[in-house]
Backbone bond lengths (Angstrom), bond angles and torsions (degrees), N, CA, C in turn:
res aa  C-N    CA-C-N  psi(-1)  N-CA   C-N-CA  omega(-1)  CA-C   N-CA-C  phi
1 X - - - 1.458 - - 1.526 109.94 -
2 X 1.233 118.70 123.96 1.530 123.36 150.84 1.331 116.89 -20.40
3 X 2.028 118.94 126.55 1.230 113.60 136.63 1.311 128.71 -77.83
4 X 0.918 102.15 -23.29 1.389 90.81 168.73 2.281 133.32 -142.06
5 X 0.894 99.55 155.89 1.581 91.46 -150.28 1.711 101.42 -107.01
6 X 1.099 130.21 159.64 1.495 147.77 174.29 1.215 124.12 -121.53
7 X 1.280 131.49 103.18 1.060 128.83 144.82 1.191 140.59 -110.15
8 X 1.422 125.15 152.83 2.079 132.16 -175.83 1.070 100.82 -87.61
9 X 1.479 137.53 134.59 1.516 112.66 130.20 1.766 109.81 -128.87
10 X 1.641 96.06 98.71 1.749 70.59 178.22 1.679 85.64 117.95
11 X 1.820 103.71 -146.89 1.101 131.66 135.26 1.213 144.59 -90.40
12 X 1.556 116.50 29.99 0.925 141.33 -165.22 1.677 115.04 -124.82
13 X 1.401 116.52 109.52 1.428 103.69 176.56 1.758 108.00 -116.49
14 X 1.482 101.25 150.11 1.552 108.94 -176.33 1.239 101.86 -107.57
15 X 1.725 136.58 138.54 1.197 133.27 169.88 1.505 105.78 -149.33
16 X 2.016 91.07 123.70 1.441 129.04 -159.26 1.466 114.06 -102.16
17 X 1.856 85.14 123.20 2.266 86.92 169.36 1.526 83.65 -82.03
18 X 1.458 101.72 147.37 1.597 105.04 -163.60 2.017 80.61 -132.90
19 X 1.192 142.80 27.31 1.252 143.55 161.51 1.774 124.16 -97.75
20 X 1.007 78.55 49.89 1.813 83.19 -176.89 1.179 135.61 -52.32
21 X 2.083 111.30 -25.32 0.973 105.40 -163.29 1.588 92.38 -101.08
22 X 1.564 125.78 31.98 1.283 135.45 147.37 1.367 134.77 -109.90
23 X 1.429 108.82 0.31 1.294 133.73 160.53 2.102 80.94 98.78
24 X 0.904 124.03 24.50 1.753 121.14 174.15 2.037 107.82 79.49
25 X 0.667 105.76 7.18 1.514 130.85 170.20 1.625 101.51 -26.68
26 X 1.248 102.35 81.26 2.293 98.42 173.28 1.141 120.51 -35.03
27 X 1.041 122.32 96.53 2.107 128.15 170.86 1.392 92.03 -96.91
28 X 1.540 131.16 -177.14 1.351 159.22 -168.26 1.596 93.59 -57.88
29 X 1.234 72.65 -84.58 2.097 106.14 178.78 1.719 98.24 -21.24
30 X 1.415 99.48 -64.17 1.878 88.30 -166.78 1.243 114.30 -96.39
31 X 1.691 121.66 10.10 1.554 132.08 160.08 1.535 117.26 -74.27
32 X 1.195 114.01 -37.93 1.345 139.81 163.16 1.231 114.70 -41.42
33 X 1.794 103.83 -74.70 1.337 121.74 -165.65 1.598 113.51 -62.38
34 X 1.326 116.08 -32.26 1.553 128.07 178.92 1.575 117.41 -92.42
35 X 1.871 113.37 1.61 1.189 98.92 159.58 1.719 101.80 -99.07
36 X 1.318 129.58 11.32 1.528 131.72 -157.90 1.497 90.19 -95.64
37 X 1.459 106.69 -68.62 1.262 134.31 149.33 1.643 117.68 11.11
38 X 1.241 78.93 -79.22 2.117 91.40 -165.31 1.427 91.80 -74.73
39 X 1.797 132.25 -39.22 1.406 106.25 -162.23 1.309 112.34 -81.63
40 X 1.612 127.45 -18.77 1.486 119.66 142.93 1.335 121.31 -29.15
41 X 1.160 129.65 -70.15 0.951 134.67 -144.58 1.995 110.67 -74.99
42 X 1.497 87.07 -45.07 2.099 103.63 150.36 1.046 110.62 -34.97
43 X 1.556 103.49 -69.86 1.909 114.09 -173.05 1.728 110.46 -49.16
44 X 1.162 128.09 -51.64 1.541 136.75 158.58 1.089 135.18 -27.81
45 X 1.648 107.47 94.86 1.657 96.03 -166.12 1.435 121.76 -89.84
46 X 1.393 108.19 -4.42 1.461 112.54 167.79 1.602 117.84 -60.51
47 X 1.960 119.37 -26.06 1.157 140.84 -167.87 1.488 103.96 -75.90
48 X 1.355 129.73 97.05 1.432 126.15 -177.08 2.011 96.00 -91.56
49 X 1.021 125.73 -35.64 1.447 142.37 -162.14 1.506 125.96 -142.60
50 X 1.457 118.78 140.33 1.296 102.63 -160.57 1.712 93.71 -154.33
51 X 1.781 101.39 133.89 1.540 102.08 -159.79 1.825 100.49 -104.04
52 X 0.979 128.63 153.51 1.364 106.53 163.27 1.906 104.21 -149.23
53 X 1.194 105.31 138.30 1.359 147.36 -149.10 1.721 122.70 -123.19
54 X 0.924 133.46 171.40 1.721 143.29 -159.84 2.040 88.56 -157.55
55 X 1.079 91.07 130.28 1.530 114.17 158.68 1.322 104.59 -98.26
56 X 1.389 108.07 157.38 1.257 130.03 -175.18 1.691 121.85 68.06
57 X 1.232 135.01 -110.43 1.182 136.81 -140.90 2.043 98.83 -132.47
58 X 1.068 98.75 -8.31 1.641 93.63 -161.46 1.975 92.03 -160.73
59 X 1.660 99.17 141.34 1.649 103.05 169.70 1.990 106.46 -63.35
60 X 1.314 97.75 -68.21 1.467 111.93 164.42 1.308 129.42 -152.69
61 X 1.295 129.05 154.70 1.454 120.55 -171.71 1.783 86.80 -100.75
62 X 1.325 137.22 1.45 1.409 119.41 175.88 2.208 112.00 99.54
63 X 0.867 112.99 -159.13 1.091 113.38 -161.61 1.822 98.76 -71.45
64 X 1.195 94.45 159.85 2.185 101.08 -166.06 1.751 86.74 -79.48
65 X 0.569 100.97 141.85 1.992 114.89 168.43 1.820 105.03 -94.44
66 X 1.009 141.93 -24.03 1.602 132.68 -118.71 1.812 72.13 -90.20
67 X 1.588 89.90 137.59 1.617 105.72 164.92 1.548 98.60 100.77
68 X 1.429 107.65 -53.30 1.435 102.33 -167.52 1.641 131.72 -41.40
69 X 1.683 111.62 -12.72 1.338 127.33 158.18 1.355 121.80 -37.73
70 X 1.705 104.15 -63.45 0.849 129.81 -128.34 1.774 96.45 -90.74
71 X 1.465 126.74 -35.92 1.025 148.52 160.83 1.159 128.34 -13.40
72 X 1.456 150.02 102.12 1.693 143.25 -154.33 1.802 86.04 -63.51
73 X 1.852 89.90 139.14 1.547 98.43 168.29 1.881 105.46 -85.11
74 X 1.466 114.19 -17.31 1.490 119.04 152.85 1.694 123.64 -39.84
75 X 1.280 129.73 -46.68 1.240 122.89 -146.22 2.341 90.01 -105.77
76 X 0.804 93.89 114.84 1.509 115.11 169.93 1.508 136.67 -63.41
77 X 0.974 141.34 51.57 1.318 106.89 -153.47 1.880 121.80 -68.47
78 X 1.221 108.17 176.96 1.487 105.89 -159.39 1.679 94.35 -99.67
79 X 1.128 92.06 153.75 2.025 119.52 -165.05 1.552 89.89 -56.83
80 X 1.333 130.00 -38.87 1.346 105.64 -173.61 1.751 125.67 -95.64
81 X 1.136 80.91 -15.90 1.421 88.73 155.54 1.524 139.21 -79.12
82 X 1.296 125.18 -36.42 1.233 137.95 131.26 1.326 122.38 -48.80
83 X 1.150 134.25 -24.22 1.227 120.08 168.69 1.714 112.48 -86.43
84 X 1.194 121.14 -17.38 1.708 117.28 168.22 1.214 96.05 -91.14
85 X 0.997 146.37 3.95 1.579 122.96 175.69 1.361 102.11 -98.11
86 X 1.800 121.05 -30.77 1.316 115.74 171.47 1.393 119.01 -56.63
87 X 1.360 98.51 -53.21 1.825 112.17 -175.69 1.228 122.95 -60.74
88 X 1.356 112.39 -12.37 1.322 122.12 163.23 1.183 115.64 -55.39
89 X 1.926 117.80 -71.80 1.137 141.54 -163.05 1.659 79.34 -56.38
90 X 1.260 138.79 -84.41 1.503 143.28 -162.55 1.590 103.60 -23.55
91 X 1.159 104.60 -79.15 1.691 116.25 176.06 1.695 109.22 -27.76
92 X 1.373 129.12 -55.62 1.490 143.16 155.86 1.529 97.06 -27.67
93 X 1.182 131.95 -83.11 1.309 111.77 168.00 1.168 158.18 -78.14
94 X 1.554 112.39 5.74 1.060 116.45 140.92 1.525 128.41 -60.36
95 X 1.331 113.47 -12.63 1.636 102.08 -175.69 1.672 111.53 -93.44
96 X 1.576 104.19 23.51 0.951 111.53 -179.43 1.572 106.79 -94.13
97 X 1.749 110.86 -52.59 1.048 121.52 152.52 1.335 136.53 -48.05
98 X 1.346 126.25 -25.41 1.046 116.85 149.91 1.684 132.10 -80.87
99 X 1.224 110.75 -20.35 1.369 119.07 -173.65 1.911 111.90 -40.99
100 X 1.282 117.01 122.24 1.374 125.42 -158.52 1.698 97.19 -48.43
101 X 1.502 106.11 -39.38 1.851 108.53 -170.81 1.539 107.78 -78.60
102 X 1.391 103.26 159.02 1.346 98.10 156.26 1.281 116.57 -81.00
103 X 1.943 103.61 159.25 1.366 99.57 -159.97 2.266 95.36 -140.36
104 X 1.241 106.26 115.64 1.529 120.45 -165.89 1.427 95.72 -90.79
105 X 1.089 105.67 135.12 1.462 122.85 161.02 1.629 123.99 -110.52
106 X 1.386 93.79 117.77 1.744 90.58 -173.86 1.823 98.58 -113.56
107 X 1.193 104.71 132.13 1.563 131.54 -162.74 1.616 96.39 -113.50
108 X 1.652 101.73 138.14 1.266 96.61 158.62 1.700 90.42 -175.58
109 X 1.164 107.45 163.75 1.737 123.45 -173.72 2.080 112.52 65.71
110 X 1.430 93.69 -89.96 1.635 94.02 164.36 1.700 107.97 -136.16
111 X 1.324 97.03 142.51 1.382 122.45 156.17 1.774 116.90 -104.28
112 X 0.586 125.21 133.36 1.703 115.38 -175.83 1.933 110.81 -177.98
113 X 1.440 97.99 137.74 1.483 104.03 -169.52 1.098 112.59 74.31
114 X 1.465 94.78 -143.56 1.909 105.54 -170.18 1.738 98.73 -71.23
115 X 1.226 120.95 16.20 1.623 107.02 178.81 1.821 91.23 -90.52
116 X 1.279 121.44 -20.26 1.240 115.09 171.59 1.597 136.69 -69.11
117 X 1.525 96.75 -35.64 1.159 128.98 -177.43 1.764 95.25 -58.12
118 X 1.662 125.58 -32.81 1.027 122.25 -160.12 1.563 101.94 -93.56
119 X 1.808 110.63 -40.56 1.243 120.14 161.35 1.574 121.81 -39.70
120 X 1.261 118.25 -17.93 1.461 103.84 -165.29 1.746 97.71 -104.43
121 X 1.386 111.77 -38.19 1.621 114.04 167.58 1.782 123.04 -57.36
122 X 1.364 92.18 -0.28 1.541 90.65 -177.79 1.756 105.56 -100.14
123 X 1.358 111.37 138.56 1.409 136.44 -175.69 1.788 115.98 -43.00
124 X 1.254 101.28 -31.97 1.646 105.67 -172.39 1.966 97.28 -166.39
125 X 1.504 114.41 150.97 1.334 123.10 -158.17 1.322 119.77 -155.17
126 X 1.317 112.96 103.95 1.476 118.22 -152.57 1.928 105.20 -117.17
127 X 0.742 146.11 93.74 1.663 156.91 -108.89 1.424 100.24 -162.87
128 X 1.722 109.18 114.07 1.446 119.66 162.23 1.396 109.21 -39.89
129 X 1.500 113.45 147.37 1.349 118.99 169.95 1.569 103.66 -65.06
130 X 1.282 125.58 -59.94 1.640 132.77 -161.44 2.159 99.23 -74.56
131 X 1.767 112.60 -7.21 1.788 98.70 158.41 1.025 112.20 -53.65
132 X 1.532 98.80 157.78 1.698 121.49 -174.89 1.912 92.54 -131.68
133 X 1.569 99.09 122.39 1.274 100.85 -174.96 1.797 87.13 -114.20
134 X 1.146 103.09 130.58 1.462 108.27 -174.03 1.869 103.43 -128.40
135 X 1.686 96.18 150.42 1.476 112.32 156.17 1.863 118.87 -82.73
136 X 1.330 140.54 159.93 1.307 115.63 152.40 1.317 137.85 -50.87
137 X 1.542 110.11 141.99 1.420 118.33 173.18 1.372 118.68 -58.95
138 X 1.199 134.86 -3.44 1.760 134.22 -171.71 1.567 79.75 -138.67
139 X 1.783 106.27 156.12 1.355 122.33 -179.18 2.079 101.91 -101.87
140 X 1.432 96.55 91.10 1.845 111.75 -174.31 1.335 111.90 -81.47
141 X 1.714 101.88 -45.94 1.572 113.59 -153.56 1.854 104.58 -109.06
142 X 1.374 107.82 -168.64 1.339 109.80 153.67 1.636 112.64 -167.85
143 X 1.534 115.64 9.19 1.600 102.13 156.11 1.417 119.27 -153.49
144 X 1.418 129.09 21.22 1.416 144.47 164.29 2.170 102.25 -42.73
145 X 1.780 89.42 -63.77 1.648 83.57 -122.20 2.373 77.53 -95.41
146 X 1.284 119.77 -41.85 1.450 122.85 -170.32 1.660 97.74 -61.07
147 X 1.499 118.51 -69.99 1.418 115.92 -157.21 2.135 104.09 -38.96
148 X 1.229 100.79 -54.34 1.668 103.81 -166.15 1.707 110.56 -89.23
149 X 1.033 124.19 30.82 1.810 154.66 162.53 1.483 101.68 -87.89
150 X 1.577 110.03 -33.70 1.268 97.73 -166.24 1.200 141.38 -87.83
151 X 1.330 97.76 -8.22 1.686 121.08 -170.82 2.058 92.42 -88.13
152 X 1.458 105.59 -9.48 1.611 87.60 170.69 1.377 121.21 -149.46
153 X 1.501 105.52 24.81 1.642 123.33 150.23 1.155 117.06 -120.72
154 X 1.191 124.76 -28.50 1.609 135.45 173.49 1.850 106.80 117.78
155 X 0.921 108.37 172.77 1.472 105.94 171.78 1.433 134.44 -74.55
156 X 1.449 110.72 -9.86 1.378 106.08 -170.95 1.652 102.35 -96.86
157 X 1.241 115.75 -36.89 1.699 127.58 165.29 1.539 102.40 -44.39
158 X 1.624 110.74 -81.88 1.492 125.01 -179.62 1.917 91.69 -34.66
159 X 1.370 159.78 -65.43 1.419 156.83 -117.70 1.906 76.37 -106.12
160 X 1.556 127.70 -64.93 1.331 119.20 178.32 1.471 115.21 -23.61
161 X 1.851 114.47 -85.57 1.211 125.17 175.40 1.311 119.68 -14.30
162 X 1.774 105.23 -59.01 1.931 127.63 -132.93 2.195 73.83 -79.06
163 X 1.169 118.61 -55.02 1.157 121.00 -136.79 1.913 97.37 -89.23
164 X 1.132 118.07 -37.47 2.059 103.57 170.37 1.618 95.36 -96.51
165 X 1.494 100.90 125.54 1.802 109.88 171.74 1.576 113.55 -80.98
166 X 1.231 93.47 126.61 1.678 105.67 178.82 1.356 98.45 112.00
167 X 1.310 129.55 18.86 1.543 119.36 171.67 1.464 110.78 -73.75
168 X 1.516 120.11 154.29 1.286 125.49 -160.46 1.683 90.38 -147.58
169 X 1.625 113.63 142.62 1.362 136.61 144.54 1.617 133.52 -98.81
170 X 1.110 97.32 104.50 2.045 89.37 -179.92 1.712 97.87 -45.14
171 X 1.026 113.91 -165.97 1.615 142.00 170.45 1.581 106.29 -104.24
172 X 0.975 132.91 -12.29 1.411 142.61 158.78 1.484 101.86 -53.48
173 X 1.568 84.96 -76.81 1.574 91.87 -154.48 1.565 105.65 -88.47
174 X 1.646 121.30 6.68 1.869 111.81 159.48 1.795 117.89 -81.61
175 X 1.718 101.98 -22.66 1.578 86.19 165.84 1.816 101.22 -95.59
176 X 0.386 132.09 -3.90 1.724 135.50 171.45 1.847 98.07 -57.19
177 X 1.307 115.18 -58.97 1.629 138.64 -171.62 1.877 94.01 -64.12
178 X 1.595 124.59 -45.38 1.347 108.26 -147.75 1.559 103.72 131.59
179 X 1.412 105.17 -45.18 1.503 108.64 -162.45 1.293 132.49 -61.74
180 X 1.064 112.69 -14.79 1.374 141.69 167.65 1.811 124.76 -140.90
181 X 1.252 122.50 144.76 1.331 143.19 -166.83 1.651 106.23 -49.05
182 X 2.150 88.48 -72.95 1.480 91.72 -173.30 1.449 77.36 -136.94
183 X 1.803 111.41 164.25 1.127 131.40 161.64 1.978 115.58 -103.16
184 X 0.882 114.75 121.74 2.053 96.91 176.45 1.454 88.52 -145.08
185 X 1.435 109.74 -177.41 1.349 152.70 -153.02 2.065 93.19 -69.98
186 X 1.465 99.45 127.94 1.624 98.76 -164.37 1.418 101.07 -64.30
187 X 1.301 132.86 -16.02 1.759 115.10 162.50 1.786 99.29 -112.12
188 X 0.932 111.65 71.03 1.649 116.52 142.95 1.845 92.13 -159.99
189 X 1.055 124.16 34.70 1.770 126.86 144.67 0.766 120.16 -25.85
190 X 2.078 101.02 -82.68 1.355 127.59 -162.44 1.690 125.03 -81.58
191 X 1.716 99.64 -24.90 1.361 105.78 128.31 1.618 150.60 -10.26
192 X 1.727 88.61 -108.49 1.800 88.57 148.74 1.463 137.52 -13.04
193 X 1.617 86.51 -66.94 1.516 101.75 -150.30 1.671 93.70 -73.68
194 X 1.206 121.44 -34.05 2.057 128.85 169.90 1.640 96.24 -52.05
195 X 0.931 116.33 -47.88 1.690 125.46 -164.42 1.963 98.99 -65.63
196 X 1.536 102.94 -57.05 1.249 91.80 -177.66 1.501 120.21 -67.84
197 X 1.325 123.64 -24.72 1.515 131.27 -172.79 1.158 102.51 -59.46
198 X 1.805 105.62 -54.44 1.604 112.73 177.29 1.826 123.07 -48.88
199 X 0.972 122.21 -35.38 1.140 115.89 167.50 1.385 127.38 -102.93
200 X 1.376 116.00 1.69 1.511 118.93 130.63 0.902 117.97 -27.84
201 X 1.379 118.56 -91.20 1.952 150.39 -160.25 1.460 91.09 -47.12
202 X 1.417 125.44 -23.01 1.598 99.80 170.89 1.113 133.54 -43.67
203 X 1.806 100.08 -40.97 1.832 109.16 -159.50 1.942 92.81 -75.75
204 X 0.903 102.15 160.35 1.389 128.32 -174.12 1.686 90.95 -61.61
205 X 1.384 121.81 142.81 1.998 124.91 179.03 1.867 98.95 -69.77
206 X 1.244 121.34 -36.85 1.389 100.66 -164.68 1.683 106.70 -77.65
207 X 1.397 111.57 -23.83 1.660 122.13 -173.41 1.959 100.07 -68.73
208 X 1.468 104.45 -44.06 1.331 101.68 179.13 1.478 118.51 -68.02
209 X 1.431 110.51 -32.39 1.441 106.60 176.52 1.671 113.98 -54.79
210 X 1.591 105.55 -40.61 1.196 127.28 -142.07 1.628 98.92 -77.27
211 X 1.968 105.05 -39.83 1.485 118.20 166.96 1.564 125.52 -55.96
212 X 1.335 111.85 -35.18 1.446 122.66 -173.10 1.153 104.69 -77.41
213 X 1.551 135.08 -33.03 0.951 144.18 -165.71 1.887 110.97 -79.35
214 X 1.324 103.52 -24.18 1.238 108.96 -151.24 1.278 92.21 -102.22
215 X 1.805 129.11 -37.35 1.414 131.46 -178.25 2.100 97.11 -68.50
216 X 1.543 106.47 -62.81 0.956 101.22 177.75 1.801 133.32 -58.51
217 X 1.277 125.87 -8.32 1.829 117.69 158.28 1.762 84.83 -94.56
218 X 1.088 143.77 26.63 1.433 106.37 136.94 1.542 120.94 -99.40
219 X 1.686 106.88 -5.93 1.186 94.49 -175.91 1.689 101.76 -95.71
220 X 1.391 112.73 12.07 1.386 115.70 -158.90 1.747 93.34 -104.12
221 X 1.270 101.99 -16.27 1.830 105.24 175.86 1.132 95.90 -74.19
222 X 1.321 123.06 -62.97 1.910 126.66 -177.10 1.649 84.13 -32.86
223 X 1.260 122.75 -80.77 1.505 124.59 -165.88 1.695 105.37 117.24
224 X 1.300 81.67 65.18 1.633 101.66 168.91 1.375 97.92 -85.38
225 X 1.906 136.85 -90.54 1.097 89.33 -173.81 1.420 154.76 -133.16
226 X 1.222 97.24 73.37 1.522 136.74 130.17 1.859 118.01 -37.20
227 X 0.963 101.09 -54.50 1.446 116.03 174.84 1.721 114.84 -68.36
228 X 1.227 104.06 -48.60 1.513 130.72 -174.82 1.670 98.56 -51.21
229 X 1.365 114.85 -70.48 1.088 149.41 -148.01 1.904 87.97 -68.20
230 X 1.717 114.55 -69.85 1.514 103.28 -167.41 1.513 110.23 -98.07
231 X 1.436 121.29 31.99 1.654 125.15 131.18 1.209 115.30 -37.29
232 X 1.500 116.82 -69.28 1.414 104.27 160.49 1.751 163.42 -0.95
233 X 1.804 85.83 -47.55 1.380 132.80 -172.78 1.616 73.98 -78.87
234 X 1.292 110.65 -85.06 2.110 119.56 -134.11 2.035 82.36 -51.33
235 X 1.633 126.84 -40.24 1.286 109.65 -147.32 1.323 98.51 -78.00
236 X 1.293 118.46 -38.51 1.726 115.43 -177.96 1.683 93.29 -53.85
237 X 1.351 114.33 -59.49 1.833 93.68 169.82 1.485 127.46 -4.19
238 X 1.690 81.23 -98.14 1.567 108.56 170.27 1.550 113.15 -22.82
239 X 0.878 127.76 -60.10 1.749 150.94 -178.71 1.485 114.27 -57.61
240 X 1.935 102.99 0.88 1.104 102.93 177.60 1.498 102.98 -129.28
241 X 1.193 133.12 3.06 1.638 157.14 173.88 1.129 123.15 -55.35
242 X 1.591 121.64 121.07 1.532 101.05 161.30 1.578 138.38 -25.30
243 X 1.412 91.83 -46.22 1.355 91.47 -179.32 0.954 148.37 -71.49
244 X 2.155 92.54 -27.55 1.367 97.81 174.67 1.436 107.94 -68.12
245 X 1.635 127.27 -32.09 1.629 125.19 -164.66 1.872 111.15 -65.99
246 X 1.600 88.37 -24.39 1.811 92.33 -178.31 1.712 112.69 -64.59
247 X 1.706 107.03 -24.37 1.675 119.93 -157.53 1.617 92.23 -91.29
248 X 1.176 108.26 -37.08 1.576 119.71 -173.91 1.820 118.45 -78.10
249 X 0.922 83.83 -18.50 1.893 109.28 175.30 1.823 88.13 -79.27
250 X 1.246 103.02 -87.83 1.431 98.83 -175.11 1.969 135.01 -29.75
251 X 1.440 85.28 -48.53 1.156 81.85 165.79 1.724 142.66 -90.15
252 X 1.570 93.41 6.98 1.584 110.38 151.45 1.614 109.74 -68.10
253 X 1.363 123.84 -43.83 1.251 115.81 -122.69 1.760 70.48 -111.34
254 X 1.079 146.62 -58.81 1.814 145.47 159.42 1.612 126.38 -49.76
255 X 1.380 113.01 -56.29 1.401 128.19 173.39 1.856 76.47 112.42
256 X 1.485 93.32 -176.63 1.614 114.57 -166.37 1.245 111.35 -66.54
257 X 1.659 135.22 -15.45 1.622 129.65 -144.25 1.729 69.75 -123.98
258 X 1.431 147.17 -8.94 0.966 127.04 -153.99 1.805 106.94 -117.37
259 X 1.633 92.72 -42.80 1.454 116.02 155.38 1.480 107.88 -47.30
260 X 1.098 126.71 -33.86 1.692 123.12 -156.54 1.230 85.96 -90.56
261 X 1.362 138.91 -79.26 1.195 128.70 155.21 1.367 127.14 23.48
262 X 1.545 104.81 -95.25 1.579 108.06 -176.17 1.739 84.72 -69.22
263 X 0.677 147.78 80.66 1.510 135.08 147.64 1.446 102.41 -141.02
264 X 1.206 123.67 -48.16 1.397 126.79 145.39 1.456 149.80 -6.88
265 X 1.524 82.08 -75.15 1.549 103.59 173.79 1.843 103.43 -98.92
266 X 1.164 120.39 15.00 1.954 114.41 146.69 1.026 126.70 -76.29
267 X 1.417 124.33 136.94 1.301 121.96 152.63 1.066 134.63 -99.58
C-alpha cells in the first residue's frame, strides 16, 4: 500500500501521508514516495498548486522512531555519515521550497519534528486552531528544527522552543507568531486550504513561478537555505555529545515513555 497518495482536481493537486495508523510518521518508503510524488507533480503542467495533507488523526508526528530503542547506546555512528543522512532528509525539503508551484500545507491534530521542518518550506500554511506543533520530548538534536523557525517567529521564540524539549505550539498561537497563514476550525482546514489554492490558480503558472521565486532569493540572501542545508552540520555535532550519548543510554536502558520520564523529573 501507498504512503502516500495523489490526487488532481482541476489545477489543483492534493498530496497524502496516507500512514495513519502511525500518526504519518516519515519512514524511507514514504520519504521516497513524497519526494517522487512532488517532482511529478512540478513536472505537471496542468498542476498550477499543490496542497499537502495527513490522513487520519495527525499531519505528521515527524521522523518514525520504531527500533530506535532498541539500538546499542555503544555503537556510534561516524560524523560523516550522519551528516549525509541528515542532509539528505534537509535537501527533501528543500525541494519543497524550491518546487516551481506553490505548495499549501494543511495541518491539523500533530505536526511535530521534521514534519515541521517540512511545514516551514512550504509556500502558504493553513493550521487547525486546537494543532499542536511540537519540538521533541528528549534533547537528540541541536540544529534541524530552532535555526530555520527563525526566519518566521523570530529568534528569541525559535531559542525558547530549540532550548526546553517537548515544547509545543497550538495552531492558534503559530499563526498568531507568523508561523502559519491562517488558523480555523480543525474540519474547515481542508476547506480553507482548497479555497486558498483556488484563488491562487488564478494568477497565470509562469507569474506564480516567477513570484515564488522572487519572495524566496530574498529570503535566500538572508540565507535561509544556507541555514537549512548546515543544520545538518550542528546535529551530526550534537550526535556526537555527551549529552546526546547520556539521553541515548537512557533510552536503551527505559525505552522512550521511560526516557521521557527521567527527563522530566531531572534537574
Amino acid at each position: 500500500m501507498s504512503s502516500v497518495e495523489t490526487n488532481i482536481e482541476g489545477h489543483i493537486a492534493w498530496l497524502t501521508f496516507t500512514r495513519p495508523e502511525k500518526l504519518n510518521a516519515f519512514n524511507s518508503e514514504l520519504l521516497d514516495e513524497f519526494t517522487t510524488g512532488l517532482q511529478a507533480l512540478d513536472d505537471n503542467d496542468d498542476v498550477r498548486c499543490i496542497i499537502l495533507r495527513g490522513s487520519g488523526r495527525a499531519f505528521s508526528v515527524g521522523y518514525d522512531i520504531d527500533g530506535y530503542e532498541t539500538k546499542s547506546p555503544g555503537v556510534r555512528r561516524r560524523a560523516l555519515t550522519d551528516w549525509i543522512g541528515l542532509r539528505k532528509n534537509n535537501e527533501r525539503w528543500l525541494d519543497v521550497w524550491r518546487c516551481s508551484k506553490p505548495v499549501i500545507a494543511a495541518i491539523h491534530g500533530f505536526c511535530m519534528g521534521g514534519a515541521t521542518q517540512l511545514a516551514v518550506c512550504c509556500d502558504l500554511t493553513v493550521v487547525a486552531e486546537d494543532a499542536i506543533i511540537g519540538w521533541p520530548s528528549l534533547p537528540l538534536g541541536g540544529g534541524l528544527l530552532g535555526p530555520v523557525s527563525c526566519w518566521l517567529i523570530g529568534p528569541k521564540k525559535a531559542k525558547e522552543l530549540s532550548y526546553i524539549a517537548g515544547s509545543r505550539m497550538t495552531g492558534a498561537e503559530a499563526a498568531a507568531l507568523g508561523w502559519a497563514n491562517l488558523a480555523v476550525r480543525s474540519d474547515e482546514v481542508e476547506a480553507t486550504a482548497l479555497g486558498l489554492a483556488q484563488r491562487v490558480v488564478r494568477t497565470p503558472p509562469d507569474l506564480l513561478a516567477i513570484k515564488k521565486r522572487a519572495i524566496n532569493r530574498v529570503m535566500d540572501v538572508q540565507g535561509f537555505s544556507e541555514a537549512f542545508t548546515f543544520g545538518a552540520e550542528y546535529d551530526a555535532i550534537a550526535h556526537d555529545s555527551e549529552g546526546y550519548a547520556e539521553v541515548k543510554a537512557k533510552i536503551a536502558e527505559l525505552g522512550f515513555k521511560g526516557a521521557m520520564d527521567w527527563f522530566a523529573s531531572s534537574s
